[in-house]
ZAPALO-89296 format. One record per residue (C-alpha): residue number from 1; residue in one letter; x, y, z. Coordinates in steps of 0.001 Angstrom, whole numbers, plus 500000, padded with zeros to 6 digits. Layout:
<rs>
<NUM a <X Y Z>>
...
</rs>
This chain:
<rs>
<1 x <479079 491646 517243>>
<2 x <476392 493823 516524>>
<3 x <475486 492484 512885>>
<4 x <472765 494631 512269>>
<5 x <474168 497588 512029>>
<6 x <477220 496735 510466>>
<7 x <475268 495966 508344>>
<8 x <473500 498746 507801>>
<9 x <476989 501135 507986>>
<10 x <478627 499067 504999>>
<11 x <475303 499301 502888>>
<12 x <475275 503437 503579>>
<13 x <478554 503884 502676>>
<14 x <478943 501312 499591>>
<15 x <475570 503548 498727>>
<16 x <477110 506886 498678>>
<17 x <479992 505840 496590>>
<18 x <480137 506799 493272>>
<19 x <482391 504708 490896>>
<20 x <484489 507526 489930>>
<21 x <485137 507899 493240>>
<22 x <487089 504555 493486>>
<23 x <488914 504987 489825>>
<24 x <485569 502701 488676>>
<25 x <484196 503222 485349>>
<26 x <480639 504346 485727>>
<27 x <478984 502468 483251>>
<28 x <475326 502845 482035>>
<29 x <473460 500017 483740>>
<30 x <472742 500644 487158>>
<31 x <469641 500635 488730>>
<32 x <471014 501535 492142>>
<33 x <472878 504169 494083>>
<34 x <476529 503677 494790>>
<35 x <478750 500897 494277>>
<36 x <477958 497022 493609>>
<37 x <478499 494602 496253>>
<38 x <480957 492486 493786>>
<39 x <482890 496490 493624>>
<40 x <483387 496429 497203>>
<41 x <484165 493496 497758>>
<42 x <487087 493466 494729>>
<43 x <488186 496640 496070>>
<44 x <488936 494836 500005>>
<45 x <489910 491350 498015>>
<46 x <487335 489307 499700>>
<47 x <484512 487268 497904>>
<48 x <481321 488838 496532>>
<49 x <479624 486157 499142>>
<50 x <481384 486769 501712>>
<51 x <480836 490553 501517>>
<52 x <476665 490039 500899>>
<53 x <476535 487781 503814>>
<54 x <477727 490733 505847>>
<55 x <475357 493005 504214>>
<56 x <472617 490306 504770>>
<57 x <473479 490192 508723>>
<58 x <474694 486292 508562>>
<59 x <478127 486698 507751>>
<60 x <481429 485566 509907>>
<61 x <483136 487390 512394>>
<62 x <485659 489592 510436>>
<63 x <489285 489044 510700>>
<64 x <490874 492624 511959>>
<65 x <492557 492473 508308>>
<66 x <488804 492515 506523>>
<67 x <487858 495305 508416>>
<68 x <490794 497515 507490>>
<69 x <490339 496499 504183>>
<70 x <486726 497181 504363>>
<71 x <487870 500993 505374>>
<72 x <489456 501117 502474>>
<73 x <487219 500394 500534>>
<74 x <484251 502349 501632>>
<75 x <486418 505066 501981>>
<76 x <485455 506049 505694>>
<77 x <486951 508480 507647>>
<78 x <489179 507329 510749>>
<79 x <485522 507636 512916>>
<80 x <483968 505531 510932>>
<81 x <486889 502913 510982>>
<82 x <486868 502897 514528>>
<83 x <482996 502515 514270>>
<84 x <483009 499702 511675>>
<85 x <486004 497674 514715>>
<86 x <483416 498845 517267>>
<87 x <480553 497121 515718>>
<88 x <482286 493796 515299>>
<89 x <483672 493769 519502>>
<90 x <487435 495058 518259>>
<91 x <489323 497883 519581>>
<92 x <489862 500503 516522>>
<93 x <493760 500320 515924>>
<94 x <495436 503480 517575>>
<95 x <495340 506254 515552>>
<96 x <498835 507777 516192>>
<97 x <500642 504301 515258>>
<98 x <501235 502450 512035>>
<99 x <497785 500552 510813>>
<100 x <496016 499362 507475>>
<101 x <493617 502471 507345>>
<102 x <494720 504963 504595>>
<103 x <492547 508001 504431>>
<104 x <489741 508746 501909>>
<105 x <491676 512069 501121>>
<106 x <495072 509604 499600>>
<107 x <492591 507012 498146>>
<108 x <491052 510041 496057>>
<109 x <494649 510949 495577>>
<110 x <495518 507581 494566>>
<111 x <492727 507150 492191>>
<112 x <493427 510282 490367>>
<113 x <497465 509619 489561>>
<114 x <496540 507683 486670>>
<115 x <499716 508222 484683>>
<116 x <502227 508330 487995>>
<117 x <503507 505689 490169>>
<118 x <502342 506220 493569>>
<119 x <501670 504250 496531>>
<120 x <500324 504224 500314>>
<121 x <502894 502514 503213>>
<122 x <503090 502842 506704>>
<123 x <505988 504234 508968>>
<124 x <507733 500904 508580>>
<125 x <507572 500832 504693>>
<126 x <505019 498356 504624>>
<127 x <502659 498740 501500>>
<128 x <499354 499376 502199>>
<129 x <497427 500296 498699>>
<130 x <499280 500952 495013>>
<131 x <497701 502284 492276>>
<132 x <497874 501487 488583>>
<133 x <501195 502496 487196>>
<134 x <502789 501390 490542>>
<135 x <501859 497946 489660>>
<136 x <502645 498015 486429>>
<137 x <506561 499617 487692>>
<138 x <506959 497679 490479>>
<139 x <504536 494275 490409>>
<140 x <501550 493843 492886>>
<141 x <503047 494261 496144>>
<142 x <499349 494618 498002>>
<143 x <499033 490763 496974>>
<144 x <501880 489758 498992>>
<145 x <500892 488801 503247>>
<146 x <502511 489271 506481>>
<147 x <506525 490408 506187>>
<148 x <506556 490175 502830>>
<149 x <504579 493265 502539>>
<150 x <507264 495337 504236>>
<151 x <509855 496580 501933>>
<152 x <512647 496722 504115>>
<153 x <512312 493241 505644>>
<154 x <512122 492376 501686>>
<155 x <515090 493988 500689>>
<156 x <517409 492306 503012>>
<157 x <515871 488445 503086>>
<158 x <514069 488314 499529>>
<159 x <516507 488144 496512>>
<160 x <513439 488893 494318>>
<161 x <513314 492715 495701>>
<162 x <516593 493454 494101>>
<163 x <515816 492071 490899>>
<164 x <514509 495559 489128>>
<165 x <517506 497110 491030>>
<166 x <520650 497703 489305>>
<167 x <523314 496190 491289>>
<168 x <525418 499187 491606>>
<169 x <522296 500778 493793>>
<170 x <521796 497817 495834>>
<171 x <524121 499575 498773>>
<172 x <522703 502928 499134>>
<173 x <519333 500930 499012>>
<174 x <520548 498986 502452>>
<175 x <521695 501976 504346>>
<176 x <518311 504306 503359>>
<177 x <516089 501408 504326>>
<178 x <518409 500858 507580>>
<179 x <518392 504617 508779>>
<180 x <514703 504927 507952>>
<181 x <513987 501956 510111>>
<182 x <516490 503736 512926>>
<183 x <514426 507046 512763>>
<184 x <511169 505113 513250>>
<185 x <512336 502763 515904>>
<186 x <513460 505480 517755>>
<187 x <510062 507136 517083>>
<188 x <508175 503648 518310>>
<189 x <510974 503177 521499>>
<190 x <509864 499837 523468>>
<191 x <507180 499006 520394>>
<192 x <507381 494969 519929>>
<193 x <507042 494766 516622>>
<194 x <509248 496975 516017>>
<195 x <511941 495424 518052>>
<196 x <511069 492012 516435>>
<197 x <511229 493058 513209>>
<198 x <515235 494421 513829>>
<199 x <515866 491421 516075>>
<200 x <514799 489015 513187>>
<201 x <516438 490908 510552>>
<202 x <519338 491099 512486>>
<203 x <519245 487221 512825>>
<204 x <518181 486711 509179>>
<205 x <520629 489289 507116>>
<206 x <524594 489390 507613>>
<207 x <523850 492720 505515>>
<208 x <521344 494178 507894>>
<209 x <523306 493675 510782>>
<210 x <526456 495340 509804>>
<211 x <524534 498437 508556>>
<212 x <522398 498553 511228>>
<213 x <525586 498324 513679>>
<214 x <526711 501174 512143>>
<215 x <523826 503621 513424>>
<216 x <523084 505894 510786>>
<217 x <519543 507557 511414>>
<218 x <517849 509015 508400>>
<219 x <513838 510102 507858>>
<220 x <513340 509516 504320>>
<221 x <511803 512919 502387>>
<222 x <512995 512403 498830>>
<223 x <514850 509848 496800>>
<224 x <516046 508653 493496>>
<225 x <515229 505083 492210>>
<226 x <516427 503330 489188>>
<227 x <514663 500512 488229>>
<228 x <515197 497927 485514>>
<229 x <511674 497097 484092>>
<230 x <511457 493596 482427>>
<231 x <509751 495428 479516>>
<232 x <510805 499196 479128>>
<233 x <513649 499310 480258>>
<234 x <516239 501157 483130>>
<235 x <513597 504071 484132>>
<236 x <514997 506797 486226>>
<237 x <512433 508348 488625>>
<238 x <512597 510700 491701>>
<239 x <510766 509645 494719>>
<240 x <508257 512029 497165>>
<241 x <507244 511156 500071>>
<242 x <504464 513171 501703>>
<243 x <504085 511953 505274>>
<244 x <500546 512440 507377>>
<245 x <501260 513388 510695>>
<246 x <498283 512098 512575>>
<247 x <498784 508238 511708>>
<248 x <502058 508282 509334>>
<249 x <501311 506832 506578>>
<250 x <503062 508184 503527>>
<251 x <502149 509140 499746>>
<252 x <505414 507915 497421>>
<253 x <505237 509359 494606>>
<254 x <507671 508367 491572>>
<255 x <507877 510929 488769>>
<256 x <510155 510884 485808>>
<257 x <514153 512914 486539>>
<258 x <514209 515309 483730>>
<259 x <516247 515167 480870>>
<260 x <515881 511428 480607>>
<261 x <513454 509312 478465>>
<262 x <511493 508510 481520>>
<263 x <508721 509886 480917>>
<264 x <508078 508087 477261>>
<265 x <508980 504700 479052>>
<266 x <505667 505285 481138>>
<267 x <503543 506515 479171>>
<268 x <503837 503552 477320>>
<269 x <503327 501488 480301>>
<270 x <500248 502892 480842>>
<271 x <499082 502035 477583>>
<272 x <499848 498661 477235>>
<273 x <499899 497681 480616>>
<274 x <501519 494358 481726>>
<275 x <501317 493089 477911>>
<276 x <504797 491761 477164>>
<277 x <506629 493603 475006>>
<278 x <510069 491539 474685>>
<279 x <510398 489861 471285>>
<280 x <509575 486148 470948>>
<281 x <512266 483970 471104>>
</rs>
């Protein structure tokens, strides 16, 4: 690992950040370019130390997981990713095949949807980076590890996915996730992870298998989704999907169906956040 200048690379890039341009207040007190090491290293959810030993050219060897949340953070381009794998004796993760990165350009997106739901997944639904008022829908789903992190291995072996869900839903929700998992099987043919994943949901969910038996192959585009928040209420959203071709990963956007009192419901999410609203018993 060549610790000198990775070190160097995550200094120049955490200095040519501005806050704003991570959704960061900017604040009046700061006597240097660019973001603070304890930003950064919030932003990739590892340890101010941990991060300034890297900086400092004593840190660890990074996990592959750091270093794609490192991209993220820094907001580097998909050279720069591959530079910042190079540097630490890892092959960059192919760029035509699911990964961690998401690109600067949907990060800026991201950052600037302050008052819609939207998040970042990969072509197997797993969630890669939410903003705001998708956490504040849907919970923090960027906290969650491995599987668990992948909505459609969620949905069929994790009760607690279905719980915002109104039951009447829950079957149109099995077959989209199924055919959407078809579509990008077939687009991954022979891909191991792929396979495992159906193999082990096929093992793990009764549900799963029959749908999946019954073949249906569907790219998902555009949705609806009802969801039962613990605090506002049923809110009844459309979902976008707005797919990148070179690595596809996938903006989801969730924006209020009109004529319903969707819209209100958020906007007083947003201001009061994950306070809870339900009366005292």
């Amino acid at each position: 690992m060549d610790r000198a200048a990775l070190a160097d690379l995550l200094r120049t890039r955490r200095e040519r950040l501005a806050p704003a341009d991570v959704g960061l207040p900017s604040g009046t007190r700061r006597r240097t370019p660019g973001l603070r090491r304890d930003e950064v290293a919030a932003l990739a959810s590892i340890s101010t130390d941990y991060y300034t030993r890297l900086e400092q050219r004593r840190g660890p060897h990074p996990s592959t997981a750091v270093l794609a949340a490192l991209a993220r953070a820094l907001r580097l381009t998909d050279d720069e990713r591959d530079h910042l794998f190079h540097l630490t004796g890892q092959p960059a993760p192919e760029r035509h095949s699911t990964g961690a990165h998401v690109s600067p350009g949907l990060l800026y997106l991201l950052d600037r949807l302050v008052d819609t739901p939207a998040l970042v997944v990969d072509d197997l639904c797993g969630v890669l980076v939410q903003n705001r008022m998708s956490t504040l829908v849907s919970g923090d789903l960027t906290g969650l590890t491995g599987r668990a992190r992948n909505a459609v291995w969620r949905w069929f072996t994790d009760p607690a996915a279905r719980e915002r869900v109104p039951e009447e839903d829950w079957a149109v929700h099995s077959r989209t996730h199924a055919a959407d998992l078809r579509a990008a099987a077939g687009r991954r043919a022979g891909d191991p992870d792929v396979e495992a994943m159906v193999a082990d949901l096929i093992a793990a969910s009764p549900e799963f298998a029959a749908v999946w038996a019954e073949h249906e192959v569907a790219v998902r585009h555009a949705d609806t989704k009802r969801i039962v928040h613990p605090e506002v209420g049923l809110l009844d959203l459309l979902c976008e999907r707005l797919t990148r071709d070179v690595d596809g990963t996938t903006l989801v956007l969730l924006h209020p169906r009109p004529g319903t009192d969707c819209r209100d419901k958020l906007d007083l999410l947003a201001v009061v956040g994950s306070q809870d609203l339900r009366p005292a018993d």
